[in-house]
DRENRORO-194083 format. One line per field, with one value per residue: x, y, z of N, C-alpha, C in turn. Coordinates in Angstrom, 1 decimal. Example, Ala and Ser with C-alpha at 12.3 -4.5 7.8 and 13.67 -1.06 7.14 Angstrom:
<pavexs>
n_px = 13.2, 12.8
n_py = -5.7, -2.2
n_pz = 7.8, 7.1
ca_px = 12.3, 13.7
ca_py = -4.5, -1.1
ca_pz = 7.8, 7.1
c_px = 13.2, 12.9
c_py = -3.3, 0.0
c_pz = 7.8, 7.9
</pavexs>
This chain:
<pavexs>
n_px = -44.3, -43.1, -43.4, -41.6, -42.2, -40.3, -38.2, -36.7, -34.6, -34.7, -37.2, -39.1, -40.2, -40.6, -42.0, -42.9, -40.0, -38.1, -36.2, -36.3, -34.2, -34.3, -35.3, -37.4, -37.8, -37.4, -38.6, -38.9, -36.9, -34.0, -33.9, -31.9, -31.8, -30.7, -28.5, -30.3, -32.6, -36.2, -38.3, -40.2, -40.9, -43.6, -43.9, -46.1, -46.6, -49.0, -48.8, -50.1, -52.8, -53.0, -54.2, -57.0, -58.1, -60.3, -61.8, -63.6, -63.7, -62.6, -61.0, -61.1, -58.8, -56.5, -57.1, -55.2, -52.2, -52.8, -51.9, -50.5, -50.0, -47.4, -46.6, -44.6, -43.3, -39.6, -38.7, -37.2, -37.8, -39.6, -42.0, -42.6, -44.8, -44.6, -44.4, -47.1, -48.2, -49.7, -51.8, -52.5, -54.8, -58.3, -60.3, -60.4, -57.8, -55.0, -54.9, -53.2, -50.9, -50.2, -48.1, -46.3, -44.9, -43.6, -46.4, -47.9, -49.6, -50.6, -53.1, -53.0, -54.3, -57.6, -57.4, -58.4, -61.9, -63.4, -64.8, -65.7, -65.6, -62.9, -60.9, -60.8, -58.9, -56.7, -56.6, -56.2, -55.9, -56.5, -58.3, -60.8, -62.3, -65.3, -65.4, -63.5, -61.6, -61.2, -59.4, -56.1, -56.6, -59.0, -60.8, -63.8, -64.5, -65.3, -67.5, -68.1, -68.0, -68.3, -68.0, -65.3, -62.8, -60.5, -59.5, -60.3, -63.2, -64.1, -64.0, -66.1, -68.0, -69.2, -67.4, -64.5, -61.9, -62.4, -61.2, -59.3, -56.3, -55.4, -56.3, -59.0, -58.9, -59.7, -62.8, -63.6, -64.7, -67.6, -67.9, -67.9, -68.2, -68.2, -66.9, -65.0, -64.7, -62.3, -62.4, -60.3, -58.0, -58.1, -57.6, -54.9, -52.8, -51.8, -52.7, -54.7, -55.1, -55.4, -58.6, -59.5, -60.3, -61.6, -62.8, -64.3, -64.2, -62.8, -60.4, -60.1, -57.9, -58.0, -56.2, -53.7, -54.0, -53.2, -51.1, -49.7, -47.5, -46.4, -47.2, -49.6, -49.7, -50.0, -53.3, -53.6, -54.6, -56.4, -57.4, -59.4, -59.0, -56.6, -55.7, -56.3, -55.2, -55.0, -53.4, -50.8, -51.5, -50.1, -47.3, -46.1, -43.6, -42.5, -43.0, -46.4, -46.5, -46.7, -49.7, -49.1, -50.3, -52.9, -52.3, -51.5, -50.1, -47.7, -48.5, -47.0, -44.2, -44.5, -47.2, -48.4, -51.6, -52.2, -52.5, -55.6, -56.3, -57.2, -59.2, -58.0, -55.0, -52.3, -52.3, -51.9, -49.0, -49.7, -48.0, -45.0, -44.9, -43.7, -41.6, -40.9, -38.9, -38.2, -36.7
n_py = 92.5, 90.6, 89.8, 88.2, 87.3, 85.4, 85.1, 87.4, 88.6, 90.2, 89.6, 87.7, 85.2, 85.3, 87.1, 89.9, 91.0, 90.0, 87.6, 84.2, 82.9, 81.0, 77.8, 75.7, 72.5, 71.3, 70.3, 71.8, 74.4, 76.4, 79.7, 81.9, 84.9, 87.9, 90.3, 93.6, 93.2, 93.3, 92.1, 89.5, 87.8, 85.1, 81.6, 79.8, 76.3, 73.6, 70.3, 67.3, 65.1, 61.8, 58.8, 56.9, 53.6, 50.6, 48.1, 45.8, 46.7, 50.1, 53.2, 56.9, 59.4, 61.4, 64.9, 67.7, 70.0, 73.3, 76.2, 79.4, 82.8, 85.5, 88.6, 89.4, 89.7, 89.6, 85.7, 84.0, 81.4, 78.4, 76.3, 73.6, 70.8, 67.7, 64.8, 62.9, 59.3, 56.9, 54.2, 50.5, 50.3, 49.5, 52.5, 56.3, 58.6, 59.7, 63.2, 66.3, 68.0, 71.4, 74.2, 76.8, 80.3, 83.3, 85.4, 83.8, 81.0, 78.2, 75.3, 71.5, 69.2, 66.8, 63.8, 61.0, 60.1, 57.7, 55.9, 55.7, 58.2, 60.8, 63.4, 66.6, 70.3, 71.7, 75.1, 78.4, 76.9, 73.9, 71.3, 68.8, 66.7, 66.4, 68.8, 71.9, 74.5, 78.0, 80.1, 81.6, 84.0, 84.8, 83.7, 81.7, 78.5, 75.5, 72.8, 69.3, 67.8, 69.4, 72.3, 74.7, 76.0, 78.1, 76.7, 73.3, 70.8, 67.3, 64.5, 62.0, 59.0, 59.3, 61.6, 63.5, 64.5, 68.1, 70.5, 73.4, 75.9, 74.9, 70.9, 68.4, 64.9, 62.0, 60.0, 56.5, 53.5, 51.1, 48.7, 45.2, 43.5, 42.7, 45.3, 48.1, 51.6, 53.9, 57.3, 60.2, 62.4, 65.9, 68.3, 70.6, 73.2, 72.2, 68.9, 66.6, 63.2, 59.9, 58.2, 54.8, 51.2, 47.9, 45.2, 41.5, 41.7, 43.5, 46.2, 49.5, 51.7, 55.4, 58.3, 60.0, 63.4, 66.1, 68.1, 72.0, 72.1, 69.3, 65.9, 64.0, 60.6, 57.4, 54.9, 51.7, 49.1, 46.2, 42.5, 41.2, 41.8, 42.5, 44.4, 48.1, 50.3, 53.7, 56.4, 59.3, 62.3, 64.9, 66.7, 70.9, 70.7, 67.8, 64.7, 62.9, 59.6, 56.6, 54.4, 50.6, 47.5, 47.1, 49.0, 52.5, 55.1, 57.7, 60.7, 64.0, 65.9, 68.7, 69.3, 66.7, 65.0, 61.8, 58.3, 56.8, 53.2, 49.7, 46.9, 46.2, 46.9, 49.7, 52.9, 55.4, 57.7, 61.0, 64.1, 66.3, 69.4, 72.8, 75.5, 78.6, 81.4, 84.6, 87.4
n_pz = -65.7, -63.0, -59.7, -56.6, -53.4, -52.5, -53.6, -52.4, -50.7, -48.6, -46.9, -44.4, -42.6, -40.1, -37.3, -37.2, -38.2, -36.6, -35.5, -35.4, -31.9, -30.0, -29.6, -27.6, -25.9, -23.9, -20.7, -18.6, -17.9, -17.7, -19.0, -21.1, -22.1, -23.3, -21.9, -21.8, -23.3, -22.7, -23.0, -25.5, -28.6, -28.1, -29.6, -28.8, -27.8, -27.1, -26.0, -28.0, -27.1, -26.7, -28.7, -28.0, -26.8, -27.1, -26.0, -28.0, -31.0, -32.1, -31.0, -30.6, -32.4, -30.7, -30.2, -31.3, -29.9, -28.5, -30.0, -29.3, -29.6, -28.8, -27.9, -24.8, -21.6, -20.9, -19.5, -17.2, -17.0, -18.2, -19.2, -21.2, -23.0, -22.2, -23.9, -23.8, -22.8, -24.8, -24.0, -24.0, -22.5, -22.0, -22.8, -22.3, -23.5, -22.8, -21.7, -23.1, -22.2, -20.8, -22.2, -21.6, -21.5, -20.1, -20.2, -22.1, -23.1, -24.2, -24.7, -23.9, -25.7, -26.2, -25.1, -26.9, -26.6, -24.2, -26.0, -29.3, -30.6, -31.6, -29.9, -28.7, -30.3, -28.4, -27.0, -25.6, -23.3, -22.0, -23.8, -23.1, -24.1, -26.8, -27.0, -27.8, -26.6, -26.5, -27.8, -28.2, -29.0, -28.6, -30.5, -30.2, -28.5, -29.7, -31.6, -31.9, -35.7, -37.9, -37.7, -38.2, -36.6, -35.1, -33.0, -33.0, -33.4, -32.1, -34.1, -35.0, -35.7, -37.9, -39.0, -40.0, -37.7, -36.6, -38.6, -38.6, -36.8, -34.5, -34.8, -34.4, -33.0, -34.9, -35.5, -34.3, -35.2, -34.1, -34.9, -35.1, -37.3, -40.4, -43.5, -42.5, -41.8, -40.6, -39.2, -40.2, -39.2, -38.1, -40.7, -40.2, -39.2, -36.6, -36.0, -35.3, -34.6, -36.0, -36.0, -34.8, -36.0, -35.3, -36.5, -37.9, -40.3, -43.2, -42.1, -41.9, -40.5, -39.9, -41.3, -40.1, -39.3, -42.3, -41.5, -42.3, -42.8, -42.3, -43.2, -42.0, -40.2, -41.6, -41.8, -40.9, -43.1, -43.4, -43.2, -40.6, -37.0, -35.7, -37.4, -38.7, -37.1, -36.1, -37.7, -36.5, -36.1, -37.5, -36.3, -35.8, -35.9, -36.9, -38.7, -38.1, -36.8, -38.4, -38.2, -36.7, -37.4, -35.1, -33.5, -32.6, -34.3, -33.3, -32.6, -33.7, -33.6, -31.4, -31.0, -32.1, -32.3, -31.2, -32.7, -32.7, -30.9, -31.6, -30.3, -27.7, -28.7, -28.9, -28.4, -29.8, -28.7, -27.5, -29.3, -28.2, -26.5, -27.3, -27.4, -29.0, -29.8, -30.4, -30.9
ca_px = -43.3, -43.9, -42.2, -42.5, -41.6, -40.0, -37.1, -36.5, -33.7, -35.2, -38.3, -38.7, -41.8, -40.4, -42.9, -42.1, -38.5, -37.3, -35.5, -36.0, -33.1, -34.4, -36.4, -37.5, -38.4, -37.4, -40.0, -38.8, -35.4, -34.0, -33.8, -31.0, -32.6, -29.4, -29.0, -31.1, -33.6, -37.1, -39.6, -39.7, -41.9, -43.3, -45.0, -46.4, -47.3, -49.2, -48.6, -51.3, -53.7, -53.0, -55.5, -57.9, -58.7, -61.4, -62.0, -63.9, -64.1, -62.0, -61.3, -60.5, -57.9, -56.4, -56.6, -54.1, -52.0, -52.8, -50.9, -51.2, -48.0, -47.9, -45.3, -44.0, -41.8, -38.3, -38.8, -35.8, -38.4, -40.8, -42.9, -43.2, -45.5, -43.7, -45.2, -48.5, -48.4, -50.9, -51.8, -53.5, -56.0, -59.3, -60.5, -59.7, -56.2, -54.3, -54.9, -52.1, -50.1, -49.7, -46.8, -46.5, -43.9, -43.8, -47.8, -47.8, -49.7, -51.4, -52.9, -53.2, -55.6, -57.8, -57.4, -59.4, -62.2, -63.6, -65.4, -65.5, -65.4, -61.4, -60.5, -61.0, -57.7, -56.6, -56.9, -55.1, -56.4, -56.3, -59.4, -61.6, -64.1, -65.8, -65.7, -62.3, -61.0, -61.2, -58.0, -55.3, -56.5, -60.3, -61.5, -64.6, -64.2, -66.1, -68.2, -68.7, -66.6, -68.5, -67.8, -64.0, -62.7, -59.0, -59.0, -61.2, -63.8, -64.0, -64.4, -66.7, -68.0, -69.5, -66.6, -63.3, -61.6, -62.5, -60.1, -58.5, -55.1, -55.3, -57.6, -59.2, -59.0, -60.8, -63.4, -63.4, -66.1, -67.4, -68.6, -67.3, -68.4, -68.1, -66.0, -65.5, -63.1, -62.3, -62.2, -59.2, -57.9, -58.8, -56.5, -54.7, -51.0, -51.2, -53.4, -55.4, -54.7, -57.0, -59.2, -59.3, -61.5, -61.6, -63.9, -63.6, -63.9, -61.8, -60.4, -58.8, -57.7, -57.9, -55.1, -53.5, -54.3, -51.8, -50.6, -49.6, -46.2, -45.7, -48.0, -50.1, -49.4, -51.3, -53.6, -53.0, -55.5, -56.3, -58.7, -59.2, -58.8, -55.0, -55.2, -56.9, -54.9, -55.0, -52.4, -50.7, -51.1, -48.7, -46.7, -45.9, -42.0, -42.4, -44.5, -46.9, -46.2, -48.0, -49.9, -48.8, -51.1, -53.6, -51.8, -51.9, -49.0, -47.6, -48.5, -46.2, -43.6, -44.9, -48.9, -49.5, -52.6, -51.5, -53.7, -56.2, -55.6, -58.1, -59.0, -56.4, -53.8, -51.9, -52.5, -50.5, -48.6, -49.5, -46.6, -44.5, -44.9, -42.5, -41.9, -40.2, -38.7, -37.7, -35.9
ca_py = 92.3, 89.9, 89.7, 87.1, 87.2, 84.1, 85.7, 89.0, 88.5, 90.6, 88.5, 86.9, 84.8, 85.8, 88.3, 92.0, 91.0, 89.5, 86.4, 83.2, 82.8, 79.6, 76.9, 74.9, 71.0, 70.6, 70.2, 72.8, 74.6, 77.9, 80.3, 82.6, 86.1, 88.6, 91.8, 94.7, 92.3, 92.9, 91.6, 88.8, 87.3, 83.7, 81.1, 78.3, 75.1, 72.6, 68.9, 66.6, 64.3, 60.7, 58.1, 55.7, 52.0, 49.8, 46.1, 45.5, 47.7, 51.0, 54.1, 57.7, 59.9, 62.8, 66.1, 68.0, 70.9, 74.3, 77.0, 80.8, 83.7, 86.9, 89.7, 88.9, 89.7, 88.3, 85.3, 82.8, 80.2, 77.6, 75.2, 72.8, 69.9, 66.6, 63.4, 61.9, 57.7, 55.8, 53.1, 49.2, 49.8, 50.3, 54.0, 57.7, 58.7, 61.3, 65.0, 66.7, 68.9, 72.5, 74.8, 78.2, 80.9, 84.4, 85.2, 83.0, 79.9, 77.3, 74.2, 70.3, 68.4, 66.4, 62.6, 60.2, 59.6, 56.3, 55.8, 56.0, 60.3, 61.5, 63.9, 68.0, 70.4, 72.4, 76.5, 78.5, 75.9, 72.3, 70.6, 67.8, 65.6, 66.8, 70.5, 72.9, 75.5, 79.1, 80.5, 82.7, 85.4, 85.0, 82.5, 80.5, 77.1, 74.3, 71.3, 68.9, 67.7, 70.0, 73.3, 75.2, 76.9, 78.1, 74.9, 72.2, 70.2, 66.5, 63.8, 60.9, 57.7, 60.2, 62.4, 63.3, 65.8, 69.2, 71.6, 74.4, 75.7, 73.1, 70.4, 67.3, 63.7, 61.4, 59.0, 55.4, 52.5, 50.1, 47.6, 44.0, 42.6, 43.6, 46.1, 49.4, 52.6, 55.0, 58.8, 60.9, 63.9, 66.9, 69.4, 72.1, 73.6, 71.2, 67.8, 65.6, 61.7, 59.4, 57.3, 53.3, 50.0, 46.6, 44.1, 40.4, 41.9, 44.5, 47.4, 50.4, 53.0, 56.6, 58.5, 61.4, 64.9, 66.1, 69.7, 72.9, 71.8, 67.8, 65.0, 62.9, 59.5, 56.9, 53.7, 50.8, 48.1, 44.5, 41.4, 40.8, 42.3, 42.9, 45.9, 49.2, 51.5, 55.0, 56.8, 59.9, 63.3, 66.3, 68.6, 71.7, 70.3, 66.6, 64.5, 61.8, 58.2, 55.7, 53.0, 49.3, 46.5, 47.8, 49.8, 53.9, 56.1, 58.4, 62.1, 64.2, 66.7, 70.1, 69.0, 66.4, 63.9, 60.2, 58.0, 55.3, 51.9, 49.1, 45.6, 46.3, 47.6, 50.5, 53.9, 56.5, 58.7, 62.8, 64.6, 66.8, 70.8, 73.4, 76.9, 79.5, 83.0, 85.9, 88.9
ca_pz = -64.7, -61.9, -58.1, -55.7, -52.0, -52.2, -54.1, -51.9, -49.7, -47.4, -46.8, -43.8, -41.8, -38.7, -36.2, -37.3, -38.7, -35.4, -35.3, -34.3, -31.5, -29.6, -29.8, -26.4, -26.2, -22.7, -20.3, -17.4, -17.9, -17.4, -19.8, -20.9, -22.7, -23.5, -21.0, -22.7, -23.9, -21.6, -24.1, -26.4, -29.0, -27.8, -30.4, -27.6, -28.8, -26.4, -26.1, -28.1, -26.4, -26.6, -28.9, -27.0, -26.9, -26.9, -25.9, -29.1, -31.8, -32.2, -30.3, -30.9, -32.0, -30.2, -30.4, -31.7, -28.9, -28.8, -30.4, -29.2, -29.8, -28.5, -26.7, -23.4, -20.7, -21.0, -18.6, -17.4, -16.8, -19.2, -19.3, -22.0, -22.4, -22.7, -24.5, -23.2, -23.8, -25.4, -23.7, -24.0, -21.2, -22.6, -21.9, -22.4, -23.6, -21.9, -22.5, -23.4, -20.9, -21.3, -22.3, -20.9, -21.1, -19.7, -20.3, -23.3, -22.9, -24.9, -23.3, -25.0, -27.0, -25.4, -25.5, -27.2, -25.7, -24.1, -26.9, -30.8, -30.6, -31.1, -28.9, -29.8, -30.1, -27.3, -27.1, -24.8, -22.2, -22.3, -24.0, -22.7, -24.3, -27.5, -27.4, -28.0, -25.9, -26.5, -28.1, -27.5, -30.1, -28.3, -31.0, -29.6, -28.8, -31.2, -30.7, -33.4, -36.9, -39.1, -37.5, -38.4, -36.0, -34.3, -32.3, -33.9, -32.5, -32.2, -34.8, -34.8, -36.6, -39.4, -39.9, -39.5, -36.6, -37.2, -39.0, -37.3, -36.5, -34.3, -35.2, -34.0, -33.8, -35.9, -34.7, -34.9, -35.4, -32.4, -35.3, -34.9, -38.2, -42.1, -43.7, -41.6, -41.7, -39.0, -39.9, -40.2, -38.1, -39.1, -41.0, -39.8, -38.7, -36.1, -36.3, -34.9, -34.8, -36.8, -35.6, -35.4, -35.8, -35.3, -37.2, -38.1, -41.8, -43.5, -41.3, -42.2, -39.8, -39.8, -41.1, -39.2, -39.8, -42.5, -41.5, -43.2, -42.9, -42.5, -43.3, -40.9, -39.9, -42.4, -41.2, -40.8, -43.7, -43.3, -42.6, -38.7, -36.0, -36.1, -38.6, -38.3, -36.2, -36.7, -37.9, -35.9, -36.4, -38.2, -35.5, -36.1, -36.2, -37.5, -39.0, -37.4, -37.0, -39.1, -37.5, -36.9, -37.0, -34.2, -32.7, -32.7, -34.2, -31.9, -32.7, -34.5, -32.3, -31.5, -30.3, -33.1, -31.7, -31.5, -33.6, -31.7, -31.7, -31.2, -29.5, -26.8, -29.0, -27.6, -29.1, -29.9, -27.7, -28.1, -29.5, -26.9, -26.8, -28.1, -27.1, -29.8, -28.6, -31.5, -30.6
c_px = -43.9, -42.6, -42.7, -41.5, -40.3, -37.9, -36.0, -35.8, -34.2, -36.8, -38.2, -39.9, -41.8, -41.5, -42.1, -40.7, -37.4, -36.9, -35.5, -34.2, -33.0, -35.5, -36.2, -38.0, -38.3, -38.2, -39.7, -36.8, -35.2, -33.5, -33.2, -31.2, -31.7, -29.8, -29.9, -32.6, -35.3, -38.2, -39.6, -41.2, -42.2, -44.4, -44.7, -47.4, -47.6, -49.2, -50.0, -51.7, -53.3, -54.2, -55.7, -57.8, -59.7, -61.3, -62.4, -63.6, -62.9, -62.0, -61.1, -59.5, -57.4, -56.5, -55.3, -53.7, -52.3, -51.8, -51.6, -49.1, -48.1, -46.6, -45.5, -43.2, -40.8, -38.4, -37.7, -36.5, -38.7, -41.0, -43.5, -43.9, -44.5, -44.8, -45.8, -48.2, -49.6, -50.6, -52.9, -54.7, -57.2, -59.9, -60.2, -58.8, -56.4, -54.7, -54.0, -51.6, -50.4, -48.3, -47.4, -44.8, -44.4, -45.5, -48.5, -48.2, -50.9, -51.7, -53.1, -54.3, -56.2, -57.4, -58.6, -60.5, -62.8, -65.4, -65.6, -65.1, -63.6, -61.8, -60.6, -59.4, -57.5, -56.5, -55.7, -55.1, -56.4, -57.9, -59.5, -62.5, -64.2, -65.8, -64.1, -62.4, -60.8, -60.0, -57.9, -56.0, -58.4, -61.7, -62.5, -64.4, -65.6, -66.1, -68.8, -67.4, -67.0, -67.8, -65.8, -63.9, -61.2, -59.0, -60.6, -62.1, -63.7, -64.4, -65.2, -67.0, -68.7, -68.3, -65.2, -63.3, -62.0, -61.7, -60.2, -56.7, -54.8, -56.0, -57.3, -59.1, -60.2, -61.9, -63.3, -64.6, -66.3, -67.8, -67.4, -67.6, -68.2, -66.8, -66.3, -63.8, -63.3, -62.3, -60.7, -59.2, -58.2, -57.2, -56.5, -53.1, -50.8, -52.2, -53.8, -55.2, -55.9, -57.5, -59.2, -60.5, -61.0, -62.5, -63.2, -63.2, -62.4, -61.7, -59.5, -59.2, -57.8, -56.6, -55.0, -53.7, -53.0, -51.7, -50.2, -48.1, -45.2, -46.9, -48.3, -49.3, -50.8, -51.6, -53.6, -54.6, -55.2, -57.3, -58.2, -58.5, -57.5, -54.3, -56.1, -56.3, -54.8, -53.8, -52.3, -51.0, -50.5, -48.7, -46.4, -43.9, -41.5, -43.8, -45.4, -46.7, -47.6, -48.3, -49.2, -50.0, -52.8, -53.3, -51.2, -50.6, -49.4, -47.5, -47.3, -45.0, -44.3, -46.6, -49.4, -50.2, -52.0, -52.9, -54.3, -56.2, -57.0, -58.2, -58.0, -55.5, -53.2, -52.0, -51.5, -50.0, -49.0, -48.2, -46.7, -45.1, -43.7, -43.0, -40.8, -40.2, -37.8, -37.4, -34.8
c_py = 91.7, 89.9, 88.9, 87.6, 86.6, 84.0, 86.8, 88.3, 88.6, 90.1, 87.8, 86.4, 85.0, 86.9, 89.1, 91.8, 90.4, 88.0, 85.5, 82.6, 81.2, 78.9, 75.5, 73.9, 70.6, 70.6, 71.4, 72.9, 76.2, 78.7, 81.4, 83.5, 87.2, 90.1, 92.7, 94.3, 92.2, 92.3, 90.5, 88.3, 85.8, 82.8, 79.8, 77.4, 73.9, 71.1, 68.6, 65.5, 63.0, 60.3, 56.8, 54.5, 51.1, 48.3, 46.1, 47.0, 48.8, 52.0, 55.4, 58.3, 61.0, 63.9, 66.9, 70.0, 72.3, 75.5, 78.9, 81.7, 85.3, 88.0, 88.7, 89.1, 89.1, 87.4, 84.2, 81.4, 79.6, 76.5, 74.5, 71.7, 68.8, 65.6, 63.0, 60.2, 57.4, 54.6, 51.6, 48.7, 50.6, 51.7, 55.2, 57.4, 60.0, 62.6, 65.1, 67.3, 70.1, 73.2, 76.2, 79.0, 82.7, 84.6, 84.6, 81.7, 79.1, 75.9, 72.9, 70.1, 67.7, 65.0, 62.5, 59.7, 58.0, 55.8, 55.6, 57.6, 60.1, 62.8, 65.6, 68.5, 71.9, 73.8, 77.1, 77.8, 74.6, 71.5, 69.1, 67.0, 66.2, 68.4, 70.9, 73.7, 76.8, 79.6, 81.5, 84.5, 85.9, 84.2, 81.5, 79.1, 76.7, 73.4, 70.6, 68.6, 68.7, 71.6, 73.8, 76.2, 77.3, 76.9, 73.9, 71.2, 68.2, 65.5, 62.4, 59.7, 58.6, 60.9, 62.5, 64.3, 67.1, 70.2, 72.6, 74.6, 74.7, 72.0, 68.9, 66.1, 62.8, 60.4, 57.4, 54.6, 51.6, 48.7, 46.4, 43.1, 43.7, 44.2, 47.2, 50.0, 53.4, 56.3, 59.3, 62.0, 64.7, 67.9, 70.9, 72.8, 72.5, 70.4, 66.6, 63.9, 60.8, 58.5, 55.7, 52.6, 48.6, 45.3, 42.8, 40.5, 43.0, 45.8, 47.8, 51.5, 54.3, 57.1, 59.9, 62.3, 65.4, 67.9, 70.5, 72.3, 70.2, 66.8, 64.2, 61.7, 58.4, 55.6, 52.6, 49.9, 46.7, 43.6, 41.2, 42.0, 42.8, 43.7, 46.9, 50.2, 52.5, 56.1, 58.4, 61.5, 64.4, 67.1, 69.7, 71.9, 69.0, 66.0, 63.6, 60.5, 57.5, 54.7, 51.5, 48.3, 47.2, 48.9, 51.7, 54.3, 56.9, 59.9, 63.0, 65.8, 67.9, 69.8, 68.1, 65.1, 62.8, 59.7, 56.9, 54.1, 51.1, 47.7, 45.2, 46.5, 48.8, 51.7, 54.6, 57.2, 60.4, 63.2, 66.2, 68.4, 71.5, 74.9, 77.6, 80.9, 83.6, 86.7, 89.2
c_pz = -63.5, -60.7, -57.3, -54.5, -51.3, -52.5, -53.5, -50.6, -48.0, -46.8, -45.9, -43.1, -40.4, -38.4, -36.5, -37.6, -37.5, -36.2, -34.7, -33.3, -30.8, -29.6, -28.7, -26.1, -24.8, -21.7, -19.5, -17.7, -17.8, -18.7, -20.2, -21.9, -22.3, -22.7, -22.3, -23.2, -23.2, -22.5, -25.6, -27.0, -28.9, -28.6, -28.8, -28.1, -27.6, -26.9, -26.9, -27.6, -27.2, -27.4, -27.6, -27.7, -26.5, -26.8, -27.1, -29.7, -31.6, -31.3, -31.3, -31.0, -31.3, -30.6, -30.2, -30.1, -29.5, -29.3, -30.3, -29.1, -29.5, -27.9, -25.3, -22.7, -20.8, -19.6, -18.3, -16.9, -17.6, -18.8, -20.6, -21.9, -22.9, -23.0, -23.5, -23.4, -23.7, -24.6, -24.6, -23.2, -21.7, -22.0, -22.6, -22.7, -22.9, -22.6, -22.2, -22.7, -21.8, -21.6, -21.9, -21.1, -21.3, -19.5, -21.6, -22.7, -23.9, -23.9, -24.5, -25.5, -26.1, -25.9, -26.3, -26.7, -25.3, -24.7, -28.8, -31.1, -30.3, -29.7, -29.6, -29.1, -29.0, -27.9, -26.1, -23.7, -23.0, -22.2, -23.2, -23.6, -25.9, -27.8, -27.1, -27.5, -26.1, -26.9, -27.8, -27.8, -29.5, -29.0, -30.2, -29.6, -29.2, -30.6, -32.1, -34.5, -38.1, -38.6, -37.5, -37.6, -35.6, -33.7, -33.0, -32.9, -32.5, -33.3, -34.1, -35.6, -38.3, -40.4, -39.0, -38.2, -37.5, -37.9, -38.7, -37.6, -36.2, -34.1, -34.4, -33.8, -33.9, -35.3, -35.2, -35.1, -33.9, -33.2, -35.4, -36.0, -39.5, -42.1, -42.7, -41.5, -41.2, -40.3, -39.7, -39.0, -38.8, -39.5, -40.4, -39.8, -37.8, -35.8, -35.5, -34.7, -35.6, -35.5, -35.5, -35.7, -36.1, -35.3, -37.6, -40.0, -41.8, -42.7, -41.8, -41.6, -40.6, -39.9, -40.3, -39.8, -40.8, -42.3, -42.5, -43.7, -42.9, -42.4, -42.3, -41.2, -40.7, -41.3, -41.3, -42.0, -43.6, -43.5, -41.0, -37.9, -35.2, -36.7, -37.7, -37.3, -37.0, -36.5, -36.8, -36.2, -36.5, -36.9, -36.5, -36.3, -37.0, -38.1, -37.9, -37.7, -37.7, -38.2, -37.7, -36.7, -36.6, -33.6, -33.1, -33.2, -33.3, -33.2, -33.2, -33.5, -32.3, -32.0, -31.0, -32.3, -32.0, -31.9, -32.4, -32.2, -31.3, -30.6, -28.6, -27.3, -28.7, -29.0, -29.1, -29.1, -28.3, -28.4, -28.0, -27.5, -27.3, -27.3, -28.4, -29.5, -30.1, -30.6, -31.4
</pavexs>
C-alpha cells in the first residue's frame, strides 16, 4: 500500500494550514488585514540586482533577491522592491531594493559588478560586491562560487553563481579574442543572472539560474561581438528573460538577477520584489 501527499485533499504547502490571501507587487500601498486578524504570516521576497557592462569584454550577472518568512504584526503598510534597470554605461548594475513588511524583511541581490564577478544574492539585507548577506533564519553570509549557502555567493570567470535559496550571478570573461563562455547563475528558489562576454571569436553567454519553480533565461551564441549576453535569472513567480544579441535578459519577477550584457550592450533589469501574507 502506498500514499502520496499529492493525492490528500487535505494537503496543503501553505505555513501551518493558513492560506494564502494576498499577494503584493506594488511598491508602497496600503494594506487591508480583516478585523480580528493581529498577526499574519509574511513570505518577503527582495528585488534582484541588475547585470553589468563592460567596454570590451563581458560583465556580470546579478544576484538574485532575498527571501526571509516569518509571523508578524498585522501591518496596513509595505514595502516592495520594484525593478532595478540594466543599463549601457559601463560599470556596476544596480543592487536590488528591499521589501519589508511588518518585521519581515528581505533585502536585494547585489548588482553585477564592474567587472567579470556577477553579483552575490541578497539575505535579510541587501548584498554588495562578492559576499552575501546574512539571512533571515541566521544563515551566514558566503563569499565565493564554491561555497552553498541560504544566500549564495558570487560567480566569476571559473564558475557559476553560487547556489542557495537565493543564489548568485554568473561571471563573465574580459577576453577579446578566441572562443569564450560566461558562467551561469547559480541554482536556487530564486536565481542569479548569467554572466556575459564579448570576443571577436565565438561567444556564448551565461544562462540564467533555473529555479525550483521556473527556468532561467538562456544566452545568447554567436561569432563577434554582437552575441554573448547573459541570460536572466528564475523568480520565485516567473521565469527569466533570455538574452538578445548582447544584451542582458531582465531577471525573472519575485528577485530574479538580470543577466550581463557586454561591449556596451544593456544588461538586464533585476526582477521586482513580492510580498505574500497567509492567514
Amino acid at each position: 500500500m502506498s500514499a502520496s501527499i499529492y493525492s490528500n485533499s487535505q494537503f496543503t504547502d501553505s505555513p501551518y494550514g493558513l492560506k494564502l490571501q494576498q499577494t503584493i507587487i506594488a511598491s508602497s500601498s496600503s494594506v487591508v488585514i480583516p478585523a480580528g486578524i493581529n498577526r499574519v504570516y509574511a513570505v518577503v521576497i527582495g528585488g534582484g540586482g541588475a547585470g553589468s557592462t563592460q567596454t570590451t569584454g563581458g560583465g556580470g550577472g546579478g544576484g538574485a533577491g532575498g527571501y526571509s518568512a516569518g509571523w508578524t504584526y498585522a501591518s496596513t503598510s509595505v514595502t516592495v522592491a520594484t525593478a532595478v534597470a540594466g543599463t549601457s554605461t559601463a560599470g556596476a548594475g544596480a543592487n536590488g531594493l528591499p521589501s519589508i513588511y511588518g518585521m519581515v524583511m528581505a533585502g536585494g541581490g547585489s548588482g553585477g559588478q564592474n567587472s567579470v564577478n556577477g553579483g552575490a544574492a541578497g539575505g535579510a539585507t541587501t548584498a554588495t560586491g562578492n559576499a552575501s548577506t546574512i539571512s533571515y533564519t541566521g544563515a551566514p553570509a558566503a563569499s565565493g562560487q564554491l561555497v552553498i549557502s541560504y544566500a549564495g555567493g558570487a560567480g566569476n570567470t571559473a564558475g557559476s553563481g553560487a547556489a542557495g535559496v537565493s543564489s548568485g550571478g554568473g561571471g563573465g570573461q574580459s577576453g577579446v579574442t578566441g572562443s569564450q563562455t560566461a558562467t551561469a547563475g547559480g541554482r536556487g528558489l530564486i536565481c542569479g543572472g548569467g554572466g556575459a562576454v564579448g570576443t571577436a571569436g565565438t561567444n556564448t553567454g551565461g544562462a540564467g539560474g533555473t529555479g525550483d519553480l521556473y527556468a532561467g533565461g538562456t544566452g545568447t551564441s554567436g561569432t563577434g561581438i554582437t552575441f554573448g549576453g547573459g541570460g536572466g535569472g528564475a523568480g520565485i513567480s516567473s521565469v527569466g528573460a533570455n538574452a538578445s544579441a548582447n544584451n542582458g535578459g531582465n531577471g525573472g519577477d519575485g528577485g530574479g538577477g538580470g543577466g550581463a550584457a557586454s561591449t556596451l550592450g544593456t544588461a538586464g533589469s533585476g526582477g521586482r520584489g513580492e510580498v505574500r501574507l497567509y492567514y
